[in-house]
N, C-alpha and C positions, 0 to 999 in steps of 0.2 A: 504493500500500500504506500508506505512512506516513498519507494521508489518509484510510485508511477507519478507520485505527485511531483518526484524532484525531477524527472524528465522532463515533467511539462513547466522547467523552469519557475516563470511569476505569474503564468497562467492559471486563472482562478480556474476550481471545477466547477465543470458543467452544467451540476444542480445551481451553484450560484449565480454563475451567467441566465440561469434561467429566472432564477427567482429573481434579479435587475430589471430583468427585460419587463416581468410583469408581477413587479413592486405596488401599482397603486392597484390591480385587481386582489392579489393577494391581501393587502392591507385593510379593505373594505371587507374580502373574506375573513381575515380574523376579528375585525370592528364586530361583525355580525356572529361572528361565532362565540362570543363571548357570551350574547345574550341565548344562543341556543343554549350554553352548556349553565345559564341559570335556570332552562326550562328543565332541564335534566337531573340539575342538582335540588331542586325544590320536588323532584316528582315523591311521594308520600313513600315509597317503595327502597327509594335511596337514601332520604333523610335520615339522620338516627333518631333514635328513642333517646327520649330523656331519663336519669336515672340518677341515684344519689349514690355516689362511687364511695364515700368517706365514710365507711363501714360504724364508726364509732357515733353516727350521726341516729343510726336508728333505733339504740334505747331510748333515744330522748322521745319518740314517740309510745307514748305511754299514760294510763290513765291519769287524768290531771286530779291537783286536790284545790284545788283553789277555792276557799271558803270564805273571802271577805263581800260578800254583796251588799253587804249594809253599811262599808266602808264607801262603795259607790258613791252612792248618794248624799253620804255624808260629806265627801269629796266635791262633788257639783254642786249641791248647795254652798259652801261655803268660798267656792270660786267665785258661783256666777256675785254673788255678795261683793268679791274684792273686786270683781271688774267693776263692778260698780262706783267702788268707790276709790278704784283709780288705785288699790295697791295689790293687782295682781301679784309681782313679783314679791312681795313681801309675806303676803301667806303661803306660796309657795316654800318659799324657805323657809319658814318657822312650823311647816309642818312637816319637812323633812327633819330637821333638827327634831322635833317631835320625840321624832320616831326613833333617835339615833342615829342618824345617818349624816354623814360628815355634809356641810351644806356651805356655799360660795354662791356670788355674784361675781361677774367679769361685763366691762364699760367698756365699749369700740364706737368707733366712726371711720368712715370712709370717707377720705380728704381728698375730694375728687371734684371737675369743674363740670359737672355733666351731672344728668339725672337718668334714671331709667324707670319706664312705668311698673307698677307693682313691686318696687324693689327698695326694701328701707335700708339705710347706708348708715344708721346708728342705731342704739336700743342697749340691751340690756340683757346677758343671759345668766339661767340658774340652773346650777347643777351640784348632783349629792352623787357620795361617793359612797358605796355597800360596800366593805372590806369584807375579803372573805376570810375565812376564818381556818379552813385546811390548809390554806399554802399563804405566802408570800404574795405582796402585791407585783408579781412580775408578768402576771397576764388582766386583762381587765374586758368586759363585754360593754357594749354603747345603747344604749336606751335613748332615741332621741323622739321628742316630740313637737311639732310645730305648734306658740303658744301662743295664742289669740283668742279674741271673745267668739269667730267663728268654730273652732276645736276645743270648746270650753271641757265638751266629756271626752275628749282625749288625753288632757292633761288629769282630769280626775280620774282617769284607767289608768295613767302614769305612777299616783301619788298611790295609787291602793296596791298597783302591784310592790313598788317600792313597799309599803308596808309588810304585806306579803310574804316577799320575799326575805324580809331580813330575818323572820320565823324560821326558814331553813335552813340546815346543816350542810348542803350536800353541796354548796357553794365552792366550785375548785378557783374560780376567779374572781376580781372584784367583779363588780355593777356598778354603769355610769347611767346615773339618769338628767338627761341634757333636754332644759325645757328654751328651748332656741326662741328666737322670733322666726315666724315664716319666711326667711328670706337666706340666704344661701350666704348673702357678705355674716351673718351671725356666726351660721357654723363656721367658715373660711377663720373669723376671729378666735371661733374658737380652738379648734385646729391648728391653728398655728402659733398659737399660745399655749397648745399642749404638747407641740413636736418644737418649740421653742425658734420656729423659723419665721423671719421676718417675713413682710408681704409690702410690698411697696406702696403710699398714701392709704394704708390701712394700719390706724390708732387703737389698739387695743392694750387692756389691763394683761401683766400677766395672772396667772392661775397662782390661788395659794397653796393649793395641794394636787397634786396628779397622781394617778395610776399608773400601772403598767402598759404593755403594750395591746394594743384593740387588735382583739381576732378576728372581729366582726359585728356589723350595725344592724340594730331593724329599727327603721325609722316609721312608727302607727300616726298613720294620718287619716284622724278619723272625725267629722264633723256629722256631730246627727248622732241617735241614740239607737237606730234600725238601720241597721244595712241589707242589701238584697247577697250583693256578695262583694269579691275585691280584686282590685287588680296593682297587680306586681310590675314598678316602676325599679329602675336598674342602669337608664344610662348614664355614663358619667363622660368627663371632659376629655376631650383629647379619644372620647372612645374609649375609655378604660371603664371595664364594667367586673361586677362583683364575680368572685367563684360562682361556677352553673349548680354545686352542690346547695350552695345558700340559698339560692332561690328553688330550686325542688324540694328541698323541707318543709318550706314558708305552702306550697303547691300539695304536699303530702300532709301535711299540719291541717288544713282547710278543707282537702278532700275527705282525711280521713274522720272529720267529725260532722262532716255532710254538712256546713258550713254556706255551699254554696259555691267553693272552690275558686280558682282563682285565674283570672282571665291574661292574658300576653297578648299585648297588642289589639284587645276589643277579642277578641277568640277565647272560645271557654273551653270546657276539655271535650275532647271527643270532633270538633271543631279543623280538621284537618285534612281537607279535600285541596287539592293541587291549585285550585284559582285563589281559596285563602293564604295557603302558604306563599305563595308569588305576590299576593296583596301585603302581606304581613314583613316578607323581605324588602320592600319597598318602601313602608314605614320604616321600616328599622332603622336601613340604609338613611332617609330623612332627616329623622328622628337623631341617628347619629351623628349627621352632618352638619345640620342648622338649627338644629333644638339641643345645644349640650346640655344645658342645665331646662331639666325641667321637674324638680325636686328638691329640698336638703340631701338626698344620697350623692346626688351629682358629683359634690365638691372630694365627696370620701378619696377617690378612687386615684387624686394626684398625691396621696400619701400612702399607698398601696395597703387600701384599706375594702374591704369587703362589704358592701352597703346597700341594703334593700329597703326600698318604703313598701308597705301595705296601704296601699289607698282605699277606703272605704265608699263604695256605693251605698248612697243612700237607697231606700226606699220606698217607692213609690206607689200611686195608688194604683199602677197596673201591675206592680212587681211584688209579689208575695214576701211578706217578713220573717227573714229566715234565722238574722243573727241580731242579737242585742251585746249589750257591753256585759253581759256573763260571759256570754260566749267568745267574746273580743277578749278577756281574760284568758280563756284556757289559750286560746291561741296564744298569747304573746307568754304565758307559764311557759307552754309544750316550746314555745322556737329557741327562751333562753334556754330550758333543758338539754335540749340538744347541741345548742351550739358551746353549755355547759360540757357534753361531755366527750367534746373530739380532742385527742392527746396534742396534737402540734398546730402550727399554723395551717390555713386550707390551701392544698395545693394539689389534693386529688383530682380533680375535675378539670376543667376547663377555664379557663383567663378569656378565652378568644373562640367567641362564638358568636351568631345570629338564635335568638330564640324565639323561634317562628309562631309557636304555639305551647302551651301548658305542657306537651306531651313528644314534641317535637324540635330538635333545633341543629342547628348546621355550623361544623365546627370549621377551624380555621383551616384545614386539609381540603376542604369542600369547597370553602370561598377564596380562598389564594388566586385560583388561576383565574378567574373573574380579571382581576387588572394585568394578569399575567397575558392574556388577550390582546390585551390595549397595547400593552407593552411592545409587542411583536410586532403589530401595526405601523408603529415608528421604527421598529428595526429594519424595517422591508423600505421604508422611505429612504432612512439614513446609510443604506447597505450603498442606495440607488447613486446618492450624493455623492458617497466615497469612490465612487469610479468614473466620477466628472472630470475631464482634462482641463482644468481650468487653472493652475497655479494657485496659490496660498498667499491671500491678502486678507487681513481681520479687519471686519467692517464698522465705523463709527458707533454704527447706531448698536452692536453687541456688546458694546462697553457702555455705550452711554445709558441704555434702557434700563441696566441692571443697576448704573450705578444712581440712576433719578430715579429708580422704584426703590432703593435702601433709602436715600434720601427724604422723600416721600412717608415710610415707615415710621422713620424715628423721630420726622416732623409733626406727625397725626400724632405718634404717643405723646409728646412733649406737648403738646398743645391739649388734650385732652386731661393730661395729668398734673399740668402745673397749675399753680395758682398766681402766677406774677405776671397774666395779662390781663387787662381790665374787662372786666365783665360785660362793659358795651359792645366790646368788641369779638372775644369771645367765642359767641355761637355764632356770629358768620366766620371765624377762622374754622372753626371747627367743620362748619357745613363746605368751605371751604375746601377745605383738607379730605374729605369724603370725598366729592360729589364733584367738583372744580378738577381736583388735582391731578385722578385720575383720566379726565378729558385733557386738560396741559399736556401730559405726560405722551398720550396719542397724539396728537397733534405737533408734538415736537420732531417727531419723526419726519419733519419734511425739511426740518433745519440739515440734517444728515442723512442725506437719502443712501443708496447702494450704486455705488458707481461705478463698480464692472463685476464680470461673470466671476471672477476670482473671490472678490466677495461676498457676492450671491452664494457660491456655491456652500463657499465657509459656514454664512450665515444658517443656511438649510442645513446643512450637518448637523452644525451645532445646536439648531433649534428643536430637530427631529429626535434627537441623541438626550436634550433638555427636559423633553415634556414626556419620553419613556422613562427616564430617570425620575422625576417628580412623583409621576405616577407610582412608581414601585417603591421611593424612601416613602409617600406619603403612605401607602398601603402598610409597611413596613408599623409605623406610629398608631395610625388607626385605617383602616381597612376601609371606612363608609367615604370619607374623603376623597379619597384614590381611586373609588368605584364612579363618584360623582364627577371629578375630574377627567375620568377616561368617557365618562358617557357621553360628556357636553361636545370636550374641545377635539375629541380624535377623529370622529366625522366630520365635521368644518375643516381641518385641519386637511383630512384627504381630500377634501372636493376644491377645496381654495388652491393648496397648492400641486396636487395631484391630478385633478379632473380638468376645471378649466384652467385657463392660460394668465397667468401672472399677467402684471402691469395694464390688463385689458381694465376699462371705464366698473365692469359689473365688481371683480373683485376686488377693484380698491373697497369700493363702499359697501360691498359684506364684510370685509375684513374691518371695518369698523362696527356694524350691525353684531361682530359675534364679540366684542369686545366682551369683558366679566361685568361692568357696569349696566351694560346692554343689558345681558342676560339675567344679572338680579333683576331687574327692572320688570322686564318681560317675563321670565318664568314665573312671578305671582299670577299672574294672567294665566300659566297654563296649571299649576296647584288649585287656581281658582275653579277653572274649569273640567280637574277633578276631582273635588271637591273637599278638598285638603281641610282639615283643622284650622280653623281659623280665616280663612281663603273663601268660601261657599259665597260667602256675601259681596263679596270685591264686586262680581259682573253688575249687583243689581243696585249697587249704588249710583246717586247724582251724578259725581265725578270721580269716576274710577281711575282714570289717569292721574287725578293729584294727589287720589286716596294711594296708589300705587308708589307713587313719588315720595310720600311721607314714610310710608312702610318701609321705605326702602333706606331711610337717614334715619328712620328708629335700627334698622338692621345692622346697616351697618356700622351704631352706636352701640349696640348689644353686641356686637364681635368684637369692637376694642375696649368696652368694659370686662366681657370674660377674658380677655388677653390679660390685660391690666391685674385683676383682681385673680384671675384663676390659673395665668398660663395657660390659657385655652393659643392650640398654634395655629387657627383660623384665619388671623385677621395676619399676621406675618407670611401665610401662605398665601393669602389672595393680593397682599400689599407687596410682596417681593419679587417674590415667581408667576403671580399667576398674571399679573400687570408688565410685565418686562417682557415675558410669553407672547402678551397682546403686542406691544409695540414690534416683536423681532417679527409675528405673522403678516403686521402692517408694513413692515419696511419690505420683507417676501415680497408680497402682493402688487407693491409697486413697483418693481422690476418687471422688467418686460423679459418674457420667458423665452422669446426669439433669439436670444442673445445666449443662453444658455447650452451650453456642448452638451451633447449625449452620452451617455457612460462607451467608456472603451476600454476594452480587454486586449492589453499586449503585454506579451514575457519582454520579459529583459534583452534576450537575446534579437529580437525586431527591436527595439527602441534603440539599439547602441548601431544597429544596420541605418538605421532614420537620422 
């Protein structure tokens, strides 16, 4: 083998001559094959089963004893009392103390020049410490609950099991019981006041006392005294989401007390025919991508922490009353039981999954090759580039895009995070730096255009070789990212500079149309139109185009606020890569494709005869 290849001197093989020749056919075949091999990977028949691998996890299910119900309601009475009178947090802590249970307050703010809807940026949290009593405090469990006058009887399911529990012996960990405010900067405060790690324009007390290290959360968000049943919330920033064991507990805990069991994605169990699971991958992927935080669990998981909320469905007067707050007890006894009695930290099960359904989910072996697809796609373009005759000149605009998108980056942070510009001024920098900067940034591209094939050719290498890269580190990080990234830009990308002919009138001005500005913009329109969370209503408004436009500066204010606050890598991905990406396809497009050589295969031994 080796010798037939070194005959044929620097002559490529055959198959590769072939795969140049029809580079933009094949490329559009892996584009598409990508989504075949998600019909394939969702079929019910190939999916796995879900299953609790952490052997130690199933004494914990086991008859409960939980006999405080008259603690209930002595608990909600005496809440709804303090809300009233304005010292929540203060009966909270004196009836932790009460009970013996070590009890603190901890003060934060978030010194930030920007606001975000629903999202408090200061407050106040209370947390009690259960020491256990068999071992040492070098392991500790998390009890957290969102505290507000709407979850008034979640927090009084809080204080009864704390009571509860400090009754029992068989404690191998401490118990954290953390009464948060509903808002994600609370726990982030307090998090990071218990891992001792700074957080940048985030003012927090530290902690007087800590535990050990957290194995694991259940965050009960429960508003209403009747639930019909619950559904299991899990993703976290950057993609990081809890052990698959933790959450089939929380799913076996609920089933097995006929509870009403516990829904993934709007899907209950039994729930698992091939057009839900393809629906349910869909959300996920979403869900993963532009909903990071939609929880207190969210924030868990950039301290590699393991964190499930139980959300409670109310119920209603077409949905039969299945579970009341007894029943919310044995659950939350039976899930610390078990997460009581696993020996080490979780690491039997899965990190890196889709969970399609209660009974169903697809592990990272399954969805890898999804961007591994995408990936190819640009290798067949960039194969195509590398056998261009054209000499080796690096083009203006591949230095300059990259280096006015880093620019741009750390201009939007500092402007969003400092406080030493005047306020008048302010939210137009800001909206500025959004919405402005990224149009500049396109448009400068005619200051440096591409002014021979040599460059061209570099550019398309480089560019081709950029955005298989991106694709596979961002998949690498988190997986929904990378899948979103290859779905939008690898089709454009083929047809712009593959299909039709650079430098012509129609592809200059798609090549702006596909810009990532563009496409936020535009894609509410099409989540609108299938009828995405949130989105449903966009079509039947007044003015959907300014309602769109708003959306679109609340959005992209909530990706540099979880940057900021959470290290979410969103908003450095869209402000670095995915912007510099736009400008190097715009600078493509405007080169006239006439000018460009055709790939040529010659050995060594012709080139030196020439």
């Amino acid at each position: 083998m080796l010798r037939r290849l070194a005959l044929q001197g620097s002559q490529p093989p055959k198959l590769v001559i072939k795969i140049v020749e029809k580079a933009t056919i094949l490329a559009l075949i892996s584009y598409f094959g990508a989504f075949a091999y998600i019909y394939y990977a969702t079929l019910p028949d190939v999916i796995e089963n879900t299953r609790v691998s952490e052997n130690a996890f199933l004494p914990g299910v086991v008859r409960p004893r939980f006999d405080k119900e008259a603690s209930l309601s002595i608990f909600a009475k005496g809440l709804k009392n303090a809300f009233k009178n304005g010292n929540e947090k203060d009966y909270v802590l004196d009836a932790l103390e009460q009970m013996g249970i070590e009890a603190y307050r901890q003060n934060y703010s978030l010194n930030v020049a920007y606001s975000i809807p629903k999202t408090r940026f200061d407050g106040q949290n209370v947390y009690g410490i259960l020491r256990a009593t068999k071992n040492p405090s070098v392991e500790s469990m998390l009890l957290v609950v969102p505290f507000d006058v709407n979850r008034l009887e979640g927090a009084a399911l809080a204080l009864t099991m704390a009571d509860y529990f400090k009754e029992q012996v068989y404690w191998a960990r401490d118990i954290i019981f953390l009464f948060a405010d509903p808002s994600p900067v609370a726990v982030e405060a307090w998090l990071s006041a218990f891992h001792g790690y700074p957080v940048s324009n985030l003012i927090r007390e530290s902690l007087p006392k800590r535990s050990g290290t957290i194995v694991g959360v259940f965050i009960f968000d429960f508003a209403g005294q009747r639930f019909s049943n619950f559904e299991a919330k899990f993703f976290g920033v950057n993609g990081r989401q809890p052990n698959l064991d933790l959450i089939n507990v929380i799913g076996k805990i609920t089933g097995g007390y006929h509870m009403g069991g516990t829904t993934v994605q709007g899907l209950h169990y039994g729930q698992d025919s091939h057009e839900a699971l393809i629906e349910s991958l869909i959300r996920s992927i979403y869900g993963q991508t532009f909903q990071e935080i939609d929880g207190l669990h969210s924030v868990f998981g950039s301290y590699g922490i393991s964190a499930v909320s139980l959300v409670g469905i109310p119920s209603t007067k077409k949905s039969a009353e299945r579970v009341d707050l007894h029943h919310l007890a044995i659950i939350v006894e039976s899930c610390f039981r078990s997460l009581n009695n696993i020996l080490e930290k979780l690491h039997q099960s899965y990190f890196l999954y889709y969970l399609l359904s209660p009974k169903k989910f697809m592990s990272v072996a399954f969805y890898m090759p999804i961007t591994g697809f995408f990936m190819v796609s640009m290798l067949f373009l960039a194969l195509k580039e590398y056998f261009r005759r054209a000499g080796f000149s690096v083009p203006k605009a591949l230095i300059y895009n990259h280096l006015l998108a880093l620019g741009l980056y750390f201009g939007t942070v500092w402007i969003f995070s400092t406080n030493q510009i005047p306020k008048t001024v302010q939210t137009e920098l800001q909206t500025a730096s959004l919405i402005a900067g990224p149009i500049i940034l396109s448009l400068l591209n005619f200051l440096y255009p591409v002014q021979s094939a040599a460059e061209c050719v570099v550019l398309r290498f480089v560019f081709y070789v950029q955005v298989g890269l991106i694709i596979g580190a961002t998949s690498l990080l988190s997986i929904s990212p990378g899948i979103v990234i290859g779905i939008i830009s690898v089709l454009p990308i083929i047809i712009l500079t593959g299909i039709l002919k650079t430098g012509s009138f129609l592809t200059r001005i798609l090549s702006f149309l596909v810009h990532p500005l563009v496409l936020i913009y535009a894609g509410q329109f099409v989540l609108a139109y299938f009828k995405f969370d949130g989105y449903s209503h966009l079509l039947k408004h007044e003015t959907p185009l300014y309602l769109a436009a708003n959306w679109t500066m609340k959005a992209l204010t909530s990706c540099v606020h979880k940057h900021i606050l959470h290290s979410s890598m969103l908003f450095p991905l869209y402000s670095i890569f995915l912007l510099s990406i736009s400008g190097n396809l715009i600078s493509i497009c405007r080169f006239n494709q006439d000018f460009l050589p055709n790939p040529v295969f010659v050995s060594r031994e012709k080139q030196k005869v020439e």
